[in-house]
N, C-alpha and C positions, 0 to 999 in steps of 0.2 A: 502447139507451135507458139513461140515467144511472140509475142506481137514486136513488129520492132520499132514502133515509137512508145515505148513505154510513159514517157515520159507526157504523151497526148491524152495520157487515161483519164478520166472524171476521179476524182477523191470520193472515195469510201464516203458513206451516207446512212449517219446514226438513226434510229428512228426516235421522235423525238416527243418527250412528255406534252401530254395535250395541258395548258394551261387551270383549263377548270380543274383538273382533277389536283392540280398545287395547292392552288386556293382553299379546295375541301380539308386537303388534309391541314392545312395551316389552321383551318379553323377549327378543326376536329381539336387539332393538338392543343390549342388552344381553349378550348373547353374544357378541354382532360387537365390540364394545367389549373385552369381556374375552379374547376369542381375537387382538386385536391387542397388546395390552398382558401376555398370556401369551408371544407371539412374540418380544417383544423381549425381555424376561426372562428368555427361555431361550435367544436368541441372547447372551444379556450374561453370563448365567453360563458356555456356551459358550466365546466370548471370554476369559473369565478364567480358569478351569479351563486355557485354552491356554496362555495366558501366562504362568500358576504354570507349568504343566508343562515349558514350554521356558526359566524362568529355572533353574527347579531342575534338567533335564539339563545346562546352561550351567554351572553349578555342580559339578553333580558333574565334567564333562571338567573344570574348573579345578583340582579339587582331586585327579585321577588326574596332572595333568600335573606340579601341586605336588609329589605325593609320589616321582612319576618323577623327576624333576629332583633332587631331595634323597636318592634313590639311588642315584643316575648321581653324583652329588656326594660320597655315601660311598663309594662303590666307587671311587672315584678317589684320594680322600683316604689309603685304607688301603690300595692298591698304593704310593703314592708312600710312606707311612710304610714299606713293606715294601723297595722299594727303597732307601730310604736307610736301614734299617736291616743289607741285605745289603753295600751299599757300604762302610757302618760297620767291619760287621764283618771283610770285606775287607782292607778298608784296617791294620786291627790284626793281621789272620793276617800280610799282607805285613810288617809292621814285626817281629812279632815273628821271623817267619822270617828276617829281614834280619839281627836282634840274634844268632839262635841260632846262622845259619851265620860270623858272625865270631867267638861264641866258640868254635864248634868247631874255626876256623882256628887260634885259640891255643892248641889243645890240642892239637894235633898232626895234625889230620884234614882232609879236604879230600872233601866230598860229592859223590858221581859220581852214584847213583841210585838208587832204592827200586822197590818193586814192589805191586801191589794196586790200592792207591786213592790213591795223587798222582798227580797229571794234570804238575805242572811241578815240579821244584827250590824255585822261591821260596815254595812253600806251606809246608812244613815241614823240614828236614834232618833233626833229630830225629824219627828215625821209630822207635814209636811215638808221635804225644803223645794227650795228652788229647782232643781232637776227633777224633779219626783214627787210623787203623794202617797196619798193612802186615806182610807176612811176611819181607821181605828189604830189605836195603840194603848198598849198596855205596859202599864206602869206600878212599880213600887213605892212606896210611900218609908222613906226613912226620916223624916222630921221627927223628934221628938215630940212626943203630945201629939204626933197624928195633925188633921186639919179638920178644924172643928167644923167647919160646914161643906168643904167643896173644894176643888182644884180649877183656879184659874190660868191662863194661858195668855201669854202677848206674841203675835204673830204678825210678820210683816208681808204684804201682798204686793208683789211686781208683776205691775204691768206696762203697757206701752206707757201711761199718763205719768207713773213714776214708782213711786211707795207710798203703799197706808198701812197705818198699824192699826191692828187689832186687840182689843181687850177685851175677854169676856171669860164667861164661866164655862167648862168643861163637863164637870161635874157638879151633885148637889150632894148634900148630906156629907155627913161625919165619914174621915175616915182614919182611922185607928195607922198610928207606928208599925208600919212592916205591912201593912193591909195592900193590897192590888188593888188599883182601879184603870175602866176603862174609858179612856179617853174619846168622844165619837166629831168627827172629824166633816161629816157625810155635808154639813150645811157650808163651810167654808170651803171642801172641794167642789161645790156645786155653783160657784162666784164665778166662776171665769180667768180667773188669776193665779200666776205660778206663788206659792206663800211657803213660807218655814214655820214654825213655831220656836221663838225666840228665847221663851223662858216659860217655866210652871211657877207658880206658888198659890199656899193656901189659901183659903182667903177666908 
């Protein structure tokens, strides 16, 4: 049966969400919101922390191979200066021994051999010199008429104080045109001082 004051009815009567339970979900949402956007953030800083890290080992190998390569570059540099400076020097031992065994020629002598420390003839005739010594050397006699008693020697000794020269005998007795004698050397290497033998003659 219609009610017939329709219009006295009470309004329909929603039932209505309990406040706490908005609040939760607001909060929940809000978590889930902020645990997504923590994720990337900490994947991104991830990321970049990697990528500093692997530009900067990339770096450092650059600069270990840099400093490799530029010691391989000195060490090479300063053999090749060291070779050409032993070649250098070389080359002036050779010339000067080339000079000294022709003026020995004109002096009346003719170098056979030394003893010690030359390895060949072409290093020095004049034994001792400045670089170098030796106890003995052996010598030809081309003077005419030979030396009638002996073979003297003038030798200059360098040391720190300056230069002295030496005069004395080498040998004793006669010796005959074309004859070998040996030179012994053993008292003046045993001075202390770098020396040459400057000139021979009879005496």
């Amino acid at each position: 049966m219609t009610h017939p004051y329709p219009a006295m009815l009470p309004a329909p009567q929603h039932p209505k969400t309990p406040r706490a339970l908005i609040i939760t979900l607001i909060v929940i949402g809000s978590l889930a919101v902020a645990s997504v956007l923590g994720a990337f953030i900490f994947f991104g800083i991830q990321s970049s922390a990697a990528a500093a890290h692997e530009a900067q080992a990339s770096s450092a190998a650059s600069s270990r191979a840099a400093a490799s390569q530029s010691a391989a570059a000195e060490a090479a540099n300063k053999a090749r200066a060291q070779r050409e400076a032993a070649a250098s020097l070389a080359k002036a031992e050779a010339e000067r021994a080339k000079a000294d065994r022709i003026a020995m020629e004109k002096q009346g002598w003719t170098y056979v051999s030394d003893y010690l420390y030359f390895a060949t003839p072409e290093e020095d005739y004049l034994c001792p010199s400045t670089r170098y010594g030796c106890t003995y050397m052996v010598v030809t006699n081309n003077k005419a008429g030979g030396c009638p008693r002996g073979i003297g020697v003038r030798a200059s000794f360098i040391s720190a104080s300056g230069v002295s020269v030496y005069n004395g005998a080498r040998t004793t007795g006669a010796l005959a045109a074309g004859e070998q004698a040996q030179l012994d050397f053993t008292d003046l290497s045993g001075q202390g001082a770098s020396f040459r033998v400057d000139s021979m003659s009879c005496y």
